[in-house]
N, C-alpha and C positions, 0 to 999 in steps of 0.2 A: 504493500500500500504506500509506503514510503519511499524517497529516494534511497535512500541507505538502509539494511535490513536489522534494522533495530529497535527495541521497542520505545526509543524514546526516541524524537526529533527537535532539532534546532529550530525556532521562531520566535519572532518581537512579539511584544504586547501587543501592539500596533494589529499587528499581523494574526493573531490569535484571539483578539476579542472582535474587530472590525474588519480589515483590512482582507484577512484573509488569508490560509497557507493551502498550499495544492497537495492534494495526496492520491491514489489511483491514477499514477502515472501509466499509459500504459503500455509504456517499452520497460517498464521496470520494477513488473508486477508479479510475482510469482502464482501460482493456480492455486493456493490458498489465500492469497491478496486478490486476486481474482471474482472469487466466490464472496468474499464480502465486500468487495464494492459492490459488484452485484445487488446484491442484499440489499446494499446505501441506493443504488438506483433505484428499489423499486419501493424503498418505506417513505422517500423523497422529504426527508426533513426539513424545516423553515429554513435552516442555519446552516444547507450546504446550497452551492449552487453548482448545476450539475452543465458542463461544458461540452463543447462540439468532438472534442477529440476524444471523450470518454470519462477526463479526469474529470476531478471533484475539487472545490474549494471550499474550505471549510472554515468558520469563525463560530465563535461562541455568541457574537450579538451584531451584526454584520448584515442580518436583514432587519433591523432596525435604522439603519443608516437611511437618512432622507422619507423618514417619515417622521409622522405625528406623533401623539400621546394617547389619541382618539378623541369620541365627543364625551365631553362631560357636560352633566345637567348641575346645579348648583344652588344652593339657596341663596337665595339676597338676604336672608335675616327681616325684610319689611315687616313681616306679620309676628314673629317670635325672635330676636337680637341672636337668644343664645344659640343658634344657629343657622347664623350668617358662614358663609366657607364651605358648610359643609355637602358632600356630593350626594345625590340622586339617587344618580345611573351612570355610570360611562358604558357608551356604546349603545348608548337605547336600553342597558335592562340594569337591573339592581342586583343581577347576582353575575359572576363568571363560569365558569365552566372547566376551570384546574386541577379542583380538588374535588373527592370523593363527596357525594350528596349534592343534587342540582340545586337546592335551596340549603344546603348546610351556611353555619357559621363560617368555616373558611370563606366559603364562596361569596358572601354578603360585601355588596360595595359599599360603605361605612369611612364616614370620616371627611377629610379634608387632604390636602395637597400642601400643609405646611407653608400657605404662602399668606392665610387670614386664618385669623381666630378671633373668635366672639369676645367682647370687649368685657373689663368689670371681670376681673380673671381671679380666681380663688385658690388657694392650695390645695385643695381638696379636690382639684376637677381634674379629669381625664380626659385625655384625646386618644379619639384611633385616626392615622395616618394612614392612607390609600396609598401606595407606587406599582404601579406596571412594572416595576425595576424585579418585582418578587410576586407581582400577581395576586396581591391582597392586603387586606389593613394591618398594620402593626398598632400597638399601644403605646403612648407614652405618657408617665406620669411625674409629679413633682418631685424635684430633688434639690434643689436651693436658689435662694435668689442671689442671681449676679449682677454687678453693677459692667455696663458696656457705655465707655464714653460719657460716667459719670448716668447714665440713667437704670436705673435698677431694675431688674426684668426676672421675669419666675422663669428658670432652668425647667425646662418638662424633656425629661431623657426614659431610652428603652433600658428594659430590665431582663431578668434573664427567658419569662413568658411571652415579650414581645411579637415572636414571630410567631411561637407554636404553643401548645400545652398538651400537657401528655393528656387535658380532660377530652380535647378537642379529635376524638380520632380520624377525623373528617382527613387529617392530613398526612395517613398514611395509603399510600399511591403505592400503584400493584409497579414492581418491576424494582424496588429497592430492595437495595444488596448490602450485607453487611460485610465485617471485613473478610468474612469467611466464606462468604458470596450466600449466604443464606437468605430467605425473604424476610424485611426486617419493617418495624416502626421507628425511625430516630427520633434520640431522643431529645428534651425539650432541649432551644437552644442552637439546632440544626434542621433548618429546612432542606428539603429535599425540590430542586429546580427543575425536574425533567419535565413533566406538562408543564411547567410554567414556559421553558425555552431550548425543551426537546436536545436538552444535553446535559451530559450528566454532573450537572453540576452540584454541589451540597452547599447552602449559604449558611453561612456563623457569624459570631464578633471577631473583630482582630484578637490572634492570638489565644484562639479559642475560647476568648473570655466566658466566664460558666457553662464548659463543656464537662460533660463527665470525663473522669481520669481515664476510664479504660480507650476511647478515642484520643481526648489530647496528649496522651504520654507517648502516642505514636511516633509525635515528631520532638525533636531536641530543638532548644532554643528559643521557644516560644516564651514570653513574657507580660502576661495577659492581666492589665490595670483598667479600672471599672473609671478612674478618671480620663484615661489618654482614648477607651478604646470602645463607648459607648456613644451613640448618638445623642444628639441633643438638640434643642430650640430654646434660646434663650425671647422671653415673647414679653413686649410692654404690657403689663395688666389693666392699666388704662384702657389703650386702643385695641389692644389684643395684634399689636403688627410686628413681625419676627423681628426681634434684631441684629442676632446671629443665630447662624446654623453650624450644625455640623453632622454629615450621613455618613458613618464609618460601617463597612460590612467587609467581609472576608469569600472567595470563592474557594473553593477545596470541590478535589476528586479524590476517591477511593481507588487506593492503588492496591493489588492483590496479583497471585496468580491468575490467569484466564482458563475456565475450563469453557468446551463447549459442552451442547444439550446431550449429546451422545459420550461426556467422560474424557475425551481427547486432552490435551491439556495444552496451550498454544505455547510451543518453545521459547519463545520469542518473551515471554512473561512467567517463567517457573524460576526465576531468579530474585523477583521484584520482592522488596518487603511488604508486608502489610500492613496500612497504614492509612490514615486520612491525611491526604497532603494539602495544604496550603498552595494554591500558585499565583494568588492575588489578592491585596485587599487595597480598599477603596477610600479614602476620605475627600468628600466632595460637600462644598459648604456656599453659605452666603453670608455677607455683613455689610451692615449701611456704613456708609461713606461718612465722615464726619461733620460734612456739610447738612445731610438729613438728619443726623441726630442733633446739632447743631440748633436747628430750625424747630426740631421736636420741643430741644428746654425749651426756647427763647419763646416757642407758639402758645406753648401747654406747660410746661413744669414751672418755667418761671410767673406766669398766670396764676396757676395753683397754688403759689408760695404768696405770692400778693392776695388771690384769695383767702389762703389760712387766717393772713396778717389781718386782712378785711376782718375775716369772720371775730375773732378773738376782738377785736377791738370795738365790733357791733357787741360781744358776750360782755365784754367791760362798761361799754356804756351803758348797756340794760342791767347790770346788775347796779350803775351810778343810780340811774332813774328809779331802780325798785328799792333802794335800802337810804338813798340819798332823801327824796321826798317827807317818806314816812319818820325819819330822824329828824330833822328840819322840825317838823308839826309836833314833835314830841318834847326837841328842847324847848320851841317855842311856846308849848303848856306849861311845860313843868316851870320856866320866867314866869308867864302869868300869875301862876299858882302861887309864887312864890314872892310877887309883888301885891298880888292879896291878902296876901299874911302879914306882910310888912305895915298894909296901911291898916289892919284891924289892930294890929299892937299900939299903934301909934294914937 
C-alpha cells in the first residue's frame, strides 16, 4: 500500500490531517496491498479521494477543506434572554446520526458555539458546547474567575465527563477495538471518532489528562496538568461575551498487532507494541484585542463604578432625609419643652 514496505510511513501534518499523503501506488503494491485497496475502493470513505491511476489519497480531515460548518438554527434570546446563542438544529434536525440511538442523548444538538452566552452569568450555570470538530455537545462548567485585561470573567472549563460518560452508552459504536483488538466501550475521557470522521481516530485531553492508567501508561513521557491541558472560556458575566478561549484536545490511534477475520496475522505489524499512541494534539483559541476590552471598561465597567458611587451616595442621602428630619423635630421639642419649664419657674 505504501511506497516503502513498512508499516509505518513518512508524512507532514500538513499532509496527514489536510493536504493529503498517496498510498495504493500501483506499481508498488504487492497482492496483499492489493486486496485492501480494493477493499478502500469499494467502502469509498469521506476522507480518501480515490484517483484516475488507481491510487488513493488519504487525510484525516481533508474533505472538510473548502467547506462550511453547515446551517445552524439559533435562538435570539427575544422571548427568554437565558437562551440567547443557543442552537436548534444544525442541518434542519435536532439530532445527528453518529452515535448509537437516533434520538439518544449523544445525538441531541444542545448548546451553543462558544461565541455568545446569555448575559447575568452565575457560578452555578452550565453550558453544553456543540463542534462538528467531535460531532456532538460537550459540557462545561465553573472553575474560577479570571481577571483578562483587568476585566474579570467566570473561567467555565471541560472536566473529565465532558465528552462521554460511562452512564451514557449511546456512545459505544460497533467496530471499537481494544488494545487487544477485542470489541470494547472506552472509557470515560476517550471518544471514539470513527462515525464521526470515518477514521480511526480516538479523541482525549492532552496528555491523556484523566485517562485510566491501564491506557495512559502505554506511552512514556506524557505529562498531563488539569491547568495547561483543559479547555476553557473565560466569559464577561455581564454580557455573557467570551473573552478568551482556549480548545485543547489530543488525536491518538490504537496501535497493536493486525490480525485478519480468518486469524492470519499481517507481518508487516507483529512487531508493533500495544499501545494508545498520541500523534497530535491541538490548542486553538480566541482573545479580544485590547482595544475591545478597552472600550468594554470605559463603555460599561467604568459606568458601573460611577453607578455604585451614584447609588451609595443616593443610600447616604436617604438615610440624611430619614434620620436627619425626625432628629431636627425632636431636638426642637425637647428646647421647647425645656423653655416651658424655665418660664413656669420663673
Amino acid at each position: 500500500m505504501f511506497e516503502e514496505p513498512y508499516a509505518f510511513f513518512s508524512a507532514t501534518i500538513r499532509e496527514l490531517m489536510f493536504e493529503g499523503t498517496t498510498i495504493c501506488h500501483p506499481n508498488k503494491t504487492d497482492s496483499i496491498g492489493k486486496l485492501l485497496c480494493l477493499v478502500l475502493m469499494l467502502i469509498r470513505q469521506k476522507n480518501m479521494i480515490y484517483n484516475d491511476d488507481l491510487s488513493i489519497t488519504f487525510s484525516f480531515f481533508g474533505y472538510r477543506n473548502n467547506t462550511n460548518d453547515g446551517v445552524y438554527s439559533v435562538n435570539t434570546g427575544e422571548s427568554d434572554i437565558s437562551k440567547v446563542g443557543t442552537i436548534s438544529t444544525w442541518e434542519n434536525s435536532a439530532y445527528t446520526t453518529y452515535w448509537s440511538g437516533s434520538k439518544s442523548s449523544c445525538n441531541r444538538v444542545e448548546g451553543s458555539r462558544t461565541t455568545v452566552f446569555p448575559p447575568f452569568l452565575e457560578e452555578s450555570m452550565k453550558f453544553d458546547v456543540f463542534s462538528t470538530d467531535i460531532c456532538k455537545s460537550a459540557n462545561i462548567i465553573y472553575n474560577k474567575t479570571n481577571t483578562y485585561h483587568d476585566i474579570e470573567g467566570y473561567r467555565f472549563r471541560t472536566y473529565l465527563n465532558s465528552f462521554t460518560s460511562s452512564d451514557d452508552d449511546c456512545y459505544c459504536t460497533d467496530g471499537a477495538k481494544d488494545l487487544d483488538g477485542n470489541d470494547t466501550c472506552f472509557s470515560d475521557g476517550l471518544l471514539n471518532l470513527y462515525t464521526c470522521h470515518a477514521a480511526p481516530i480516538l479523541l482525549s485531553y492532552p496528555h491523556f489528562l484523566w485517562l485510566e492508567e491501564s491506557l495512559s501508561k502505554t506511552v512514556e513521557g506524557l505529562n498531563a496538568s488539569e491547568d495547561k491541558h483543559t479547555t476553557y472560556v473565560d466569559i464577561d458575566p455581564y454580557l455573557g461575551i467570551p473573552l478568551q478561549s482556549s480548545q485543547k484536545v489530543q488525536f491518538n490511534l490504537i496501535l497493536r498487532p493486525y490480525v485478519f477475520g480468518n486469524g492470519t496475522l499481517v507481518s508487516l505489524t507483529q512487531n508493533l507494541s500495544r499501545a494508545l499512541t498520541p500523534f497530535l494534539w491541538i490548542d486553538e483559541g480566541m482573545a479580544l484585542t485590547s482595544d475591545i476590552t478597552d472600550e468594554m471598561r470605559s463603555e460599561l465597567y467604568d459606568r458601573l463604578k460611577l453607578l455604585n458611587i451614584v447609588e451609595w451616595v443616593i443610600i447616604a442621602l436617604g438615610i440624611v432625609f430619614i434620620i436627619v428630619p425626625p432628629a431636627a423635630y425632636g431636638i426642637k421639642k425637647l428646647r421647647t419643652s425645656d423653655t416651658k419649664g424655665a418660664i413656669k419657674k420663673n
